[in-house]
C-alpha positions in Angstrom: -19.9 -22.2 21.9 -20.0 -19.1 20.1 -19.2 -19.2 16.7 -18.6 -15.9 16.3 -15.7 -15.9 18.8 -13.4 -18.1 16.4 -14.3 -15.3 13.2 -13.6 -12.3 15.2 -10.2 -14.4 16.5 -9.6 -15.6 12.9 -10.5 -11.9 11.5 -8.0 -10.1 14.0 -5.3 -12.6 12.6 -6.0 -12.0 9.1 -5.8 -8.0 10.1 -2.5 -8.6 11.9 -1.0 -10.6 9.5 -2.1 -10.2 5.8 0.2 -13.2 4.6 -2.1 -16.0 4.5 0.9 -18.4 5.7 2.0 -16.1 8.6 -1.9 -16.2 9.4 -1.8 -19.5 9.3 0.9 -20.5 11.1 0.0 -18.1 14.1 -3.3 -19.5 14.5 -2.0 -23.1 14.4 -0.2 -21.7 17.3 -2.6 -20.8 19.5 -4.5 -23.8 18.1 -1.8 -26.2 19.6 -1.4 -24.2 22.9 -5.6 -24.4 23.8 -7.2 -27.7 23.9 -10.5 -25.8 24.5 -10.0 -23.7 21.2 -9.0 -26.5 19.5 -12.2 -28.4 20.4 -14.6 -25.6 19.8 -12.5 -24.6 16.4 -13.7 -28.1 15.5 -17.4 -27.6 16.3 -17.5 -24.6 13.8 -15.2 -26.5 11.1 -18.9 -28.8 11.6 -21.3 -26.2 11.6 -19.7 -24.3 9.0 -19.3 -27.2 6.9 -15.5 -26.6 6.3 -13.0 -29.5 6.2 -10.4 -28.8 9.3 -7.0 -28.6 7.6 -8.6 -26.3 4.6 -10.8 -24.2 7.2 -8.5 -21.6 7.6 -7.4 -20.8 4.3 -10.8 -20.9 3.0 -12.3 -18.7 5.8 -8.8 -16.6 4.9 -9.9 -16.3 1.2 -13.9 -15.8 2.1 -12.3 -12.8 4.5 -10.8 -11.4 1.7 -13.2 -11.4 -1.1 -15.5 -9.8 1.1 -12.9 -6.7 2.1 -12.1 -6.2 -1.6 -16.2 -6.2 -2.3 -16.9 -3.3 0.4 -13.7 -1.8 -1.6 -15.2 -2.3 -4.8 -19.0 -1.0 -3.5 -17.1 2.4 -2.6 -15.2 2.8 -5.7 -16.9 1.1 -8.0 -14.4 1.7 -11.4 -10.8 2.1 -11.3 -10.6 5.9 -12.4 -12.2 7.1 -9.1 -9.9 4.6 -6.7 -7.1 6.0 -8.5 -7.9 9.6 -7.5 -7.7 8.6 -3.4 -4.7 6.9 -3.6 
């Protein structure tokens, strides 16, 4: 299993659909239709060390923080983000 088959998945989700629940509900989605991606989705909830039913929020949230970070390393104060807008 590759693990980093379920972040790119979980990342092209979170790109197509911002909303956290939308996200959510469209990856419980394809998690009900595949019995395969339900099993390996399970082996990285293990390896990651993230409890199943929180997995995707958290990894949703970790996603996130880091986006706003590479945000924050380009514009690092306010005043110059404001002048790109």
């Amino acid at each position: 299993m590759d693990y980093m088959d379920i972040e790119e998945l979980l990342e092209d989700l979170i790109q197509k659909y911002p909303d956290v629940e939308v996200a959510e509900e469209q990856w419980n989605a394809l998690l009900n239709a595949d019995e395969e991606l339900k099993s390996n989705y399970s082996e990285w909830c293990i390896a990651k060390g993230y409890n199943e039913k929180r997995a995707f929020t958290l990894f949703y949230q970790d996603y996130v923080s880091r986006e706003d970070n590479i945000w924050d390393s380009i514009f690092p104060n306010q005043e110059e983000y404001d002048g790109y807008k």
